[in-house]
Backbone as ProteinMPNN parsed JSONL, in Angstrom:
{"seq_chain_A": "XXXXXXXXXXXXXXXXXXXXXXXXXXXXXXXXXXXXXXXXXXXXXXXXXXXXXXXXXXXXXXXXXXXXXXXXXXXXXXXXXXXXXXXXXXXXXXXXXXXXXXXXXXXXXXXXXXXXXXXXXXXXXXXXXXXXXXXXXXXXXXXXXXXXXXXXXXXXXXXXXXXXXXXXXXXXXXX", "coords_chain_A": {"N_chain_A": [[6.888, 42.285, 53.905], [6.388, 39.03, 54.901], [4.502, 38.049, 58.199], [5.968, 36.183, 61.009], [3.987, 34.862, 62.032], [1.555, 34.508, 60.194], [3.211, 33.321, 58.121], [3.559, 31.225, 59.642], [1.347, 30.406, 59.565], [0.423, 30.106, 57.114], [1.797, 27.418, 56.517], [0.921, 25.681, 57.972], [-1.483, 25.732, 58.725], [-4.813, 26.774, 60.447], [-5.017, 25.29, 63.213], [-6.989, 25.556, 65.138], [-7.992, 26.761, 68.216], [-7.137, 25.59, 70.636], [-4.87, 25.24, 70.45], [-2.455, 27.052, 70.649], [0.037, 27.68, 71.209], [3.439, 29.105, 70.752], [5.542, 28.376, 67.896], [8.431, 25.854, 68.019], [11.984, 26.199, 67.869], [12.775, 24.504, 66.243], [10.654, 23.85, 64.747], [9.997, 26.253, 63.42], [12.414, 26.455, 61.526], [12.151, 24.049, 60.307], [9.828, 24.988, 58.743], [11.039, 27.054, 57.053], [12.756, 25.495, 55.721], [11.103, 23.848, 54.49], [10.352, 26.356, 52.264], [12.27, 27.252, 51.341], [12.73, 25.664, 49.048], [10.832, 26.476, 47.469], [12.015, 28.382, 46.105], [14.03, 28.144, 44.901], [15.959, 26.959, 41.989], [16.472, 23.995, 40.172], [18.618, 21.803, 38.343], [17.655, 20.261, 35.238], [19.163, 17.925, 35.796], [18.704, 17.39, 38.275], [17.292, 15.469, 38.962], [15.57, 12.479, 38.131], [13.569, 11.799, 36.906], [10.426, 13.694, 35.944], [8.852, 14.445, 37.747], [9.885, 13.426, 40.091], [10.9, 12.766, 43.518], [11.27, 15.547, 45.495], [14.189, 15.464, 47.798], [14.915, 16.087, 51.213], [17.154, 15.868, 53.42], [19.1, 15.099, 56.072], [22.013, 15.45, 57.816], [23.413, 13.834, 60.171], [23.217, 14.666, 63.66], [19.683, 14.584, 64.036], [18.121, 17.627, 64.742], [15.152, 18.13, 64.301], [13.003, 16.062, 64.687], [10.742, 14.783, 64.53], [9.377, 17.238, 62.996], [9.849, 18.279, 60.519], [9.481, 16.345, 58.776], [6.514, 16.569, 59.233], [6.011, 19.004, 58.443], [6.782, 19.183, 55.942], [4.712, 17.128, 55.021], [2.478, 15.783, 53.01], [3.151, 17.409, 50.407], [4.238, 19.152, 47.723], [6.534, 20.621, 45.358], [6.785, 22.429, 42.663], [5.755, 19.759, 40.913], [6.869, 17.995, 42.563], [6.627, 15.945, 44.382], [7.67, 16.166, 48.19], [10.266, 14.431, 50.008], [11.381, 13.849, 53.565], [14.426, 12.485, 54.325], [17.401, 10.989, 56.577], [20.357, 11.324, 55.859], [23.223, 8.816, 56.575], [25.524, 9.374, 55.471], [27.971, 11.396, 53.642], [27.97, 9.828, 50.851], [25.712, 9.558, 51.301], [24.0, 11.36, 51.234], [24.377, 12.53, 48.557], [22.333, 12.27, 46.968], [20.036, 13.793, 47.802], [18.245, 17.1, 47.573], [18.24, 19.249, 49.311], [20.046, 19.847, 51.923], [20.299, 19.523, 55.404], [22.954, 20.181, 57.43], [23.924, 19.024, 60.13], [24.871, 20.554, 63.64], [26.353, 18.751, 64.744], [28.257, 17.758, 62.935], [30.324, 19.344, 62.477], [32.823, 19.208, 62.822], [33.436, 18.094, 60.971], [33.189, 19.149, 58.835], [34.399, 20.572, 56.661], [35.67, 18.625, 54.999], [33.003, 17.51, 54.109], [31.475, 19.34, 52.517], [33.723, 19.518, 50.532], [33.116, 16.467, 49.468], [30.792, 17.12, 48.639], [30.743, 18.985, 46.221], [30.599, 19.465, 42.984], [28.139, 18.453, 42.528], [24.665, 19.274, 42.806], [23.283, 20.341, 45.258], [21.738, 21.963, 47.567], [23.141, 23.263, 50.455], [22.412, 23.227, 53.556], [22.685, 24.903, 57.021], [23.526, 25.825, 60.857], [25.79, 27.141, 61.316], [28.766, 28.986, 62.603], [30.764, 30.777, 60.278], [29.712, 29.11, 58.816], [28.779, 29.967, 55.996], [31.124, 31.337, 55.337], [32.505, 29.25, 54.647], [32.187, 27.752, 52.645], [29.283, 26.621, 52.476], [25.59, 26.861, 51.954], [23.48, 28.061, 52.738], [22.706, 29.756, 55.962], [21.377, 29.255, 59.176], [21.139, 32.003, 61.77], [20.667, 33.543, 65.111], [18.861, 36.318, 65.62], [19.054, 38.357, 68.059], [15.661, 37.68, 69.208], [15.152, 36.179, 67.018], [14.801, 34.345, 64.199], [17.489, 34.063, 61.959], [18.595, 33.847, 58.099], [21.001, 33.477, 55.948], [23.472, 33.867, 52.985], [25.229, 32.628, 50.955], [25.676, 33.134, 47.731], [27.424, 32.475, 45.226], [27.937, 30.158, 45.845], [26.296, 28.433, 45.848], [25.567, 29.145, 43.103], [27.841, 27.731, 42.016], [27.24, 25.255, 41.84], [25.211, 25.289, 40.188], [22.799, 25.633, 41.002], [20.182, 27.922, 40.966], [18.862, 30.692, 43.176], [16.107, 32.496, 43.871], [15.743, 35.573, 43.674], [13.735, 37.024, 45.46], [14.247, 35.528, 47.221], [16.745, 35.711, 48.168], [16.567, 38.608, 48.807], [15.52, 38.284, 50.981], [17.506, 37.482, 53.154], [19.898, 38.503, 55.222], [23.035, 39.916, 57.194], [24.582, 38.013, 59.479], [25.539, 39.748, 62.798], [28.283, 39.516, 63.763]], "CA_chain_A": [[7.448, 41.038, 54.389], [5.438, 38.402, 55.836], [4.828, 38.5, 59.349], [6.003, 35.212, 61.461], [2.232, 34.356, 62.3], [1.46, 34.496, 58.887], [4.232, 32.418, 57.371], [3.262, 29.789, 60.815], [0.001, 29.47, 59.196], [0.406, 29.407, 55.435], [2.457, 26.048, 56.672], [0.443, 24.855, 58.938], [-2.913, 25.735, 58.424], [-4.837, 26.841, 61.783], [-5.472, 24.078, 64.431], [-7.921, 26.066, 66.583], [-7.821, 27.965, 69.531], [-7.168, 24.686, 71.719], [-2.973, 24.936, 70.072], [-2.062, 28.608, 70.518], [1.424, 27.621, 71.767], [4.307, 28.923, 69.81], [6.384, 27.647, 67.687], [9.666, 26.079, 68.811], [12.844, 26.995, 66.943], [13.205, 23.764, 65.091], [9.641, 24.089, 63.7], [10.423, 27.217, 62.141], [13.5, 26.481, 60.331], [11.553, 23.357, 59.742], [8.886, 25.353, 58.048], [11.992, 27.664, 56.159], [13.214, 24.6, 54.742], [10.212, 23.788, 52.656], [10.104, 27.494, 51.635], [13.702, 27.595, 50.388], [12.37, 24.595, 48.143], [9.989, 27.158, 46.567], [12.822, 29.448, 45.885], [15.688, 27.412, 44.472], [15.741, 26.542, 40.716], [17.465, 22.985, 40.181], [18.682, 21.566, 36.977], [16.774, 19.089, 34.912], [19.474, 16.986, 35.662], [18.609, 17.148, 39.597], [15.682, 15.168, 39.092], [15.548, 11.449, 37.778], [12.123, 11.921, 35.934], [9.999, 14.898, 36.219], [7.719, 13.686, 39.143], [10.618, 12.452, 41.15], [10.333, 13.699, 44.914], [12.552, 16.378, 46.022], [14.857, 14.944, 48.865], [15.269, 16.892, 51.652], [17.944, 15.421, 53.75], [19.663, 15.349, 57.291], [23.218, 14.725, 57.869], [24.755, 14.009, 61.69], [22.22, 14.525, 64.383], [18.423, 15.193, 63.613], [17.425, 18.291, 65.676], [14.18, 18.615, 64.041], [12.592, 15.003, 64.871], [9.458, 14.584, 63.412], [8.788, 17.98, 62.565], [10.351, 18.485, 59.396], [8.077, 15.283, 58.308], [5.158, 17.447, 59.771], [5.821, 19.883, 57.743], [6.408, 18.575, 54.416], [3.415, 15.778, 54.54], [1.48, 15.93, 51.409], [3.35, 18.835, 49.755], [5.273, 19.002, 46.81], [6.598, 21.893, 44.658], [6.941, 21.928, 41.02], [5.705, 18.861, 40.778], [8.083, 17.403, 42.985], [6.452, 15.78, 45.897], [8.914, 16.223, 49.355], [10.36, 13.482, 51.174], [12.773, 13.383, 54.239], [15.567, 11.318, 54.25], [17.988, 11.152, 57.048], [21.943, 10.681, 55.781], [24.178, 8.535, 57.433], [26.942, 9.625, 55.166], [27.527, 11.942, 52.38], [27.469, 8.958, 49.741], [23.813, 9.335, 51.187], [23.819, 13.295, 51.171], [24.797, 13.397, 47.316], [21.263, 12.029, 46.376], [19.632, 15.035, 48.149], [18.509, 18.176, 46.884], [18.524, 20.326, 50.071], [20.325, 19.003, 52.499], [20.573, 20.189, 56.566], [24.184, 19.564, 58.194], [23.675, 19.449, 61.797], [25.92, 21.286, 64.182], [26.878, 17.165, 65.271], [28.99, 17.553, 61.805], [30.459, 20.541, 62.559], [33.914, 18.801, 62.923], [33.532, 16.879, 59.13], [32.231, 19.99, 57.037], [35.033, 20.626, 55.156], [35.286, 17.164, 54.267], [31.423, 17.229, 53.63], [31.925, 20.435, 51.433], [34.41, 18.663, 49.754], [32.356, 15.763, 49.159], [29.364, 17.322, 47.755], [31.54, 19.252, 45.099], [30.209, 19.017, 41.977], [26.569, 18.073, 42.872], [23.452, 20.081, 43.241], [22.868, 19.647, 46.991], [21.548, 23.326, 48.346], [23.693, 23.177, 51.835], [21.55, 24.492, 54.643], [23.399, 24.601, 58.508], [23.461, 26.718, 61.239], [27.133, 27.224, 62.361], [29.397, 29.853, 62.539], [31.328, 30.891, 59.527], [29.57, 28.102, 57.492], [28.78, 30.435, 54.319], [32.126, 31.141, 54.694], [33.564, 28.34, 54.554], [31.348, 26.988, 51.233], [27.829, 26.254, 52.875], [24.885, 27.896, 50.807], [22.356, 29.012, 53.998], [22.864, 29.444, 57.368], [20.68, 29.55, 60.125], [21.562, 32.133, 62.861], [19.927, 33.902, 65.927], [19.493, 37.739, 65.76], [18.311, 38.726, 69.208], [14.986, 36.213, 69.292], [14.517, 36.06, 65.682], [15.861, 33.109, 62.773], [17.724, 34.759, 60.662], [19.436, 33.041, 57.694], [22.288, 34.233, 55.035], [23.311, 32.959, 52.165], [26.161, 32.404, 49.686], [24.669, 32.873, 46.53], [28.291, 31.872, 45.027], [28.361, 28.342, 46.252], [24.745, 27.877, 45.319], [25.319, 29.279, 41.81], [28.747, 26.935, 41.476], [26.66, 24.146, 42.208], [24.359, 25.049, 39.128], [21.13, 26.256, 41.291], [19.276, 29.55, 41.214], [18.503, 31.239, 43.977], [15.32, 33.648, 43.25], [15.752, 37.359, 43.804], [13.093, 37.506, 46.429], [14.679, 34.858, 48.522], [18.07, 36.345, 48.283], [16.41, 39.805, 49.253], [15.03, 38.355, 52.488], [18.801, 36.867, 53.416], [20.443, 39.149, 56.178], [24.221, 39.184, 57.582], [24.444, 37.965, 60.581], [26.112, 41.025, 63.237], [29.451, 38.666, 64.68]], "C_chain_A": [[6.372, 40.306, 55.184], [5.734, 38.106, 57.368], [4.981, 36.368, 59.509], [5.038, 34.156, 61.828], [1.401, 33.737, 61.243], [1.948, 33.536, 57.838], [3.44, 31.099, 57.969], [2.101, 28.902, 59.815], [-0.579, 29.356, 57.977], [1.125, 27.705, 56.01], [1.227, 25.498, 56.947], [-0.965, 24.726, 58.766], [-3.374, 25.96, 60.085], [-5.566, 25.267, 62.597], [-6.925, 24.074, 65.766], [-7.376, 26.11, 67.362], [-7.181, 27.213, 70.724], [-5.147, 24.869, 71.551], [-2.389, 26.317, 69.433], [-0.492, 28.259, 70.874], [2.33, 28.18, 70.388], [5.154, 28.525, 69.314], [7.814, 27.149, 67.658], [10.671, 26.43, 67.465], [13.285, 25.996, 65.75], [11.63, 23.68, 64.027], [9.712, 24.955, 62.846], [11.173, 27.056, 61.136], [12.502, 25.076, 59.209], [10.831, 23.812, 58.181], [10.051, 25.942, 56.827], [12.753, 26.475, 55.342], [12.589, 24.352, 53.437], [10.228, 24.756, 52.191], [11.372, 27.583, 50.754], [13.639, 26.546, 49.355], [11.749, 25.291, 47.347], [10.559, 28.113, 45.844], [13.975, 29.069, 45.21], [15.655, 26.772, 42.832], [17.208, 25.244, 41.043], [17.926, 22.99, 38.55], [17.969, 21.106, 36.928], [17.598, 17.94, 35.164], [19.483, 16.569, 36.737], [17.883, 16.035, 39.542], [15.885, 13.841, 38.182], [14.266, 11.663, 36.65], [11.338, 13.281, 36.537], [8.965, 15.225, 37.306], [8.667, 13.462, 40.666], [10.071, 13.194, 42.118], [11.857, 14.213, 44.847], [13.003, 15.711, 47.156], [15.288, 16.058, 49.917], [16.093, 15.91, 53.391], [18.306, 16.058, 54.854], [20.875, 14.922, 57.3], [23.44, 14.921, 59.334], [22.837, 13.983, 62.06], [20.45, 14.968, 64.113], [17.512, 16.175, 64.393], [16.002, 18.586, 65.585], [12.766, 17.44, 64.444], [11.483, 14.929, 64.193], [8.704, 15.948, 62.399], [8.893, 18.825, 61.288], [9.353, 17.687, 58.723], [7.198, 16.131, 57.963], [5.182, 18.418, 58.781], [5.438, 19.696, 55.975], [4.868, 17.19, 54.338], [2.737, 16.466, 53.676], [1.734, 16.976, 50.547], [4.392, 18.675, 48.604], [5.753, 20.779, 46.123], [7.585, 21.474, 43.225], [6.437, 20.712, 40.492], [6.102, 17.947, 41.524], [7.686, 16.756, 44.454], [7.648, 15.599, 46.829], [8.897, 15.219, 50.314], [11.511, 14.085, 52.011], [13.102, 12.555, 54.195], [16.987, 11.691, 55.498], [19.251, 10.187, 56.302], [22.73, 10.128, 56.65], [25.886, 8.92, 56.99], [26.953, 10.043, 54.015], [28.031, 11.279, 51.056], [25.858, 9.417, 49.698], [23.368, 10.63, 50.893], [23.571, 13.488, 49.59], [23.687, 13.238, 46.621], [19.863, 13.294, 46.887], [19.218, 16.429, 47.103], [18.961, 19.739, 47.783], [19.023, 19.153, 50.951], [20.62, 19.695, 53.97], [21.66, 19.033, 57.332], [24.04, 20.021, 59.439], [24.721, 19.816, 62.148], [26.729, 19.995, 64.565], [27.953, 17.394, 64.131], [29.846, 18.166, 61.633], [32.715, 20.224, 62.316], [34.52, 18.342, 61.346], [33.278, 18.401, 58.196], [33.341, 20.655, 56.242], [35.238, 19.155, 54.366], [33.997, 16.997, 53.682], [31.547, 17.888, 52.173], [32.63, 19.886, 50.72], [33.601, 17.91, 48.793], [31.371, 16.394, 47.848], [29.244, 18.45, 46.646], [31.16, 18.999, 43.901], [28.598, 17.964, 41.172], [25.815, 19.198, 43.171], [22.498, 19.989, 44.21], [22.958, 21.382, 47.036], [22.002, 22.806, 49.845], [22.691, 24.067, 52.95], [22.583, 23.962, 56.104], [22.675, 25.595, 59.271], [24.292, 26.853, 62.385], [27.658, 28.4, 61.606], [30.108, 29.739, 61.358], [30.769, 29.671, 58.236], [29.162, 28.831, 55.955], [30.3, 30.795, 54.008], [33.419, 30.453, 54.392], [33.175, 26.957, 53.302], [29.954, 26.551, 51.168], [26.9, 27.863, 51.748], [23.915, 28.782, 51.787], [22.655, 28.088, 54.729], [21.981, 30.187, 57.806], [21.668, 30.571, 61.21], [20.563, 32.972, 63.786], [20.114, 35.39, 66.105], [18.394, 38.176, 66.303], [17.33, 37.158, 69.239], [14.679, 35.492, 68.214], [15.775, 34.778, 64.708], [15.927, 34.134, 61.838], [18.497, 33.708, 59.501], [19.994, 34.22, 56.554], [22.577, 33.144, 54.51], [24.257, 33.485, 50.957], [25.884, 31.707, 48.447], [25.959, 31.933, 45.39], [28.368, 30.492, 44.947], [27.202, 27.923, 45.567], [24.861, 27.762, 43.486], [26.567, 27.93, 41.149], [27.92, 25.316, 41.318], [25.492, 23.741, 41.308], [22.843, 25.173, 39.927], [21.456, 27.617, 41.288], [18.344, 29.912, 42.234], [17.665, 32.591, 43.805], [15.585, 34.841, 44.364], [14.887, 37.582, 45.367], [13.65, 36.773, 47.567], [16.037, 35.593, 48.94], [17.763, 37.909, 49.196], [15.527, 39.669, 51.049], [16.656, 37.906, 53.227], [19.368, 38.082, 54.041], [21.674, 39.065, 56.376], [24.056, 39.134, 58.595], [25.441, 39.357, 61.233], [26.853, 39.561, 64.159], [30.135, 39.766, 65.639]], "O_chain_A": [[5.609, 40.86, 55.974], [6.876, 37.943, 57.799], [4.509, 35.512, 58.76], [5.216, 32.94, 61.909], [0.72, 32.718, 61.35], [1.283, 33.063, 56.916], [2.885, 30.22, 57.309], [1.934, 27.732, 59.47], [-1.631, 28.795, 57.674], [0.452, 26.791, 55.532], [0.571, 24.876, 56.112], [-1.53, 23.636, 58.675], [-2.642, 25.522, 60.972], [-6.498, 24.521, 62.298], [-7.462, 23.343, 66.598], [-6.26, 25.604, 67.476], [-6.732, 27.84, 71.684], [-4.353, 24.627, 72.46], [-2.024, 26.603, 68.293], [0.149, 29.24, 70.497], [2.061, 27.832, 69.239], [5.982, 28.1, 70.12], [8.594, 28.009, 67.25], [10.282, 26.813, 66.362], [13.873, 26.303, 64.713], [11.619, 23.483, 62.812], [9.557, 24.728, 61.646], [10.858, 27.38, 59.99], [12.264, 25.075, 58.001], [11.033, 23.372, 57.05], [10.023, 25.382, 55.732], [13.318, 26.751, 54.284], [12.898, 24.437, 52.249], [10.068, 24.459, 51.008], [11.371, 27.963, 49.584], [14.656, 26.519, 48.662], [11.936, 24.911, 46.191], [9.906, 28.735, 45.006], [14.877, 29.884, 45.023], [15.001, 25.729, 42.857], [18.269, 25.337, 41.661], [17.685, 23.878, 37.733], [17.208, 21.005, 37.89], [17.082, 16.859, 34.88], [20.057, 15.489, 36.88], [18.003, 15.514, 40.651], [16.549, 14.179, 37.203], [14.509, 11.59, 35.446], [11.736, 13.805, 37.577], [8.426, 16.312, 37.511], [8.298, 13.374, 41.837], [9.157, 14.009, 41.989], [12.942, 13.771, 44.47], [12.039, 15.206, 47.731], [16.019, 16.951, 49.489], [15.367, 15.442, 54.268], [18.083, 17.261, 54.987], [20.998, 13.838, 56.731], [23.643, 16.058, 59.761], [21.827, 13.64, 61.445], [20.369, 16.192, 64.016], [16.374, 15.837, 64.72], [15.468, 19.192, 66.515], [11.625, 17.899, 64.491], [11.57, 15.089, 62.975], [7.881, 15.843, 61.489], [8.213, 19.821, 61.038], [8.426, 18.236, 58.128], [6.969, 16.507, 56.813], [4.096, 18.61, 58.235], [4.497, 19.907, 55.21], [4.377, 16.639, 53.353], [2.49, 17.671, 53.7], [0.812, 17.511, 49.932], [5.383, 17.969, 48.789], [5.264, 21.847, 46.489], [8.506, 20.715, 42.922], [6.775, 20.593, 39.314], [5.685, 16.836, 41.199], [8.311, 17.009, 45.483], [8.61, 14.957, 46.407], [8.04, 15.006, 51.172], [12.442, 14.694, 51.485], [12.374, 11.577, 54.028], [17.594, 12.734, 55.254], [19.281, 8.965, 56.157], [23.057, 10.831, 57.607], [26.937, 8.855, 57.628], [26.252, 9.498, 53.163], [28.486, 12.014, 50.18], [25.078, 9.582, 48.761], [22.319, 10.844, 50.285], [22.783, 14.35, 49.199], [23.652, 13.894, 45.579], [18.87, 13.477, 46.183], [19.818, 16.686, 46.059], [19.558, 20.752, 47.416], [18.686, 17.971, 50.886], [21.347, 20.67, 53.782], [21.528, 17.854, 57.663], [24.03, 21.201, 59.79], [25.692, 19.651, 61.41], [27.93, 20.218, 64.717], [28.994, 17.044, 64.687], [30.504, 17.869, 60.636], [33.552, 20.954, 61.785], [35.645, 18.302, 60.847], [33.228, 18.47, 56.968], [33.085, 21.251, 55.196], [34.89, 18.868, 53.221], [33.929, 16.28, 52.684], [31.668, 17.33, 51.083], [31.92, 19.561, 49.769], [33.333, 18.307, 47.659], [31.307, 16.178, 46.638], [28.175, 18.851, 46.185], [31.529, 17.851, 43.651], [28.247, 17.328, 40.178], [26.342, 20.109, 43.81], [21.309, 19.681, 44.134], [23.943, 22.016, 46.659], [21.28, 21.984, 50.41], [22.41, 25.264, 53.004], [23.103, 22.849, 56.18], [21.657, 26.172, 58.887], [24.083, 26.798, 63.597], [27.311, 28.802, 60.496], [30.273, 28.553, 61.072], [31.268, 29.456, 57.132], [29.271, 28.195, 54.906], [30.789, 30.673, 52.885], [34.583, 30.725, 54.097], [33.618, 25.82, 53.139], [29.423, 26.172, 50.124], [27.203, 28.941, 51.236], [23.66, 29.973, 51.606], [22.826, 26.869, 54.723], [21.63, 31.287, 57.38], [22.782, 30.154, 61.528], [19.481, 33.157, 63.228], [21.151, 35.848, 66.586], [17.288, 38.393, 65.808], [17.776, 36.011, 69.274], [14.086, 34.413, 68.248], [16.988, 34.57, 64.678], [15.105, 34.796, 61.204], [19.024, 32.714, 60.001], [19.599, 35.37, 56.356], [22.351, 31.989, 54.872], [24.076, 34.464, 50.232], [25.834, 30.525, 48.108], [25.592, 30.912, 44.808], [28.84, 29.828, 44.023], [27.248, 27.036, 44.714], [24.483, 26.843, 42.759], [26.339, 27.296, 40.119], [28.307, 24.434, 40.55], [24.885, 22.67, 41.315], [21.829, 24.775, 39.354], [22.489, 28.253, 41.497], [17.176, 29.524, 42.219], [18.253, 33.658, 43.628], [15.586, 34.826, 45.594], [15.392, 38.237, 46.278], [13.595, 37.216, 48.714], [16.22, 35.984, 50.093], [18.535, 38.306, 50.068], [15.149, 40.501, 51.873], [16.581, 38.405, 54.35], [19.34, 38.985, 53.204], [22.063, 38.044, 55.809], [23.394, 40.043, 59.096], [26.066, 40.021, 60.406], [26.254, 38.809, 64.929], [31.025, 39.434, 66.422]]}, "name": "protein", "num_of_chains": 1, "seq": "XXXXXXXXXXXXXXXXXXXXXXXXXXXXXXXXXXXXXXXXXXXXXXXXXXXXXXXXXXXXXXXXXXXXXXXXXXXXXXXXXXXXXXXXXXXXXXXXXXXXXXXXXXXXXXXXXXXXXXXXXXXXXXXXXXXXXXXXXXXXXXXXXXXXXXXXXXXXXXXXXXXXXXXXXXXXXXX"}
């Protein structure tokens, strides 16, 4: 398994010695976002043309502020260069391919879930019971560490593939 240090700086690339600080908790997931992009088979029918950009989407509050950006700048996968896009509403969500529902939403997500029914939107959160309540990965905190889990179910109804190795890093959280 790759170590946390390791992962930091396949992303990131090193900065020198002057930006040893570590990284906060929304950079990480940050970083786990683009990775679950490398791991997720779409359709062909996700994708407008075969170039398009992958969408990687915010719904409700944006805990990650610029650093989701930061992360994805100049990166694509499959072809697929990565933009963010913050949703104001899941009309705007359904054009997405991954999409992060902030805990701000937390009140709407069966309505969201609802919504995004019959679309190929990978759900990412990181609230309680959200895989089981139709979300595809959740973020949670075990001890100091990001852990996430993941309802391969919802993902597969939704017509993505979730590769083997990602699935085999996916944990349950201990409630």
């Amino acid at each position: 398994m790759i170590s946390l240090s390791l992962f930091w700086l396949l992303v990131f690339g090193s900065s020198g010695p002057a930006q040893e600080a570590k990284p906060t908790e929304y950079q990480i997931k940050a970083a786990f976002l683009f990775n679950f992009a490398k791991f997720i088979q779409w359709p062909p029918s996700a994708f407008s043309r075969p170039a398009a950009p992958l969408l990687i989407g915010i719904l409700g509050e944006n805990p990650f502020h610029d650093d989701l950006s930061r992360v994805v700048q100049s990166k694509s996968v499959d072809e697929h260069p990565i933009s963010v896009v913050e949703c104001h509403s899941t009309a705007d969500a359904i054009h997405c391919h991954i999409l992060f529902i902030s805990s701000s939403e937390r009140n709407r997500l069966p309505e969201i879930i609802r919504s995004l029914k019959g679309t190929c939107v990978l759900t990412v959160a990181e609230m309680d019971h959200f895989t089981e309540n139709g979300g595809m990965i959740n973020f949670f905190l075990d001890s100091t560490k990001i852990r996430f889990e993941i309802n391969n179910d919802a993902a597969a109804n939704a017509g993505l593939r979730i590769s083997s190795k990602l699935l085999a890093l996916a944990v349950h959280p201990r409630r």
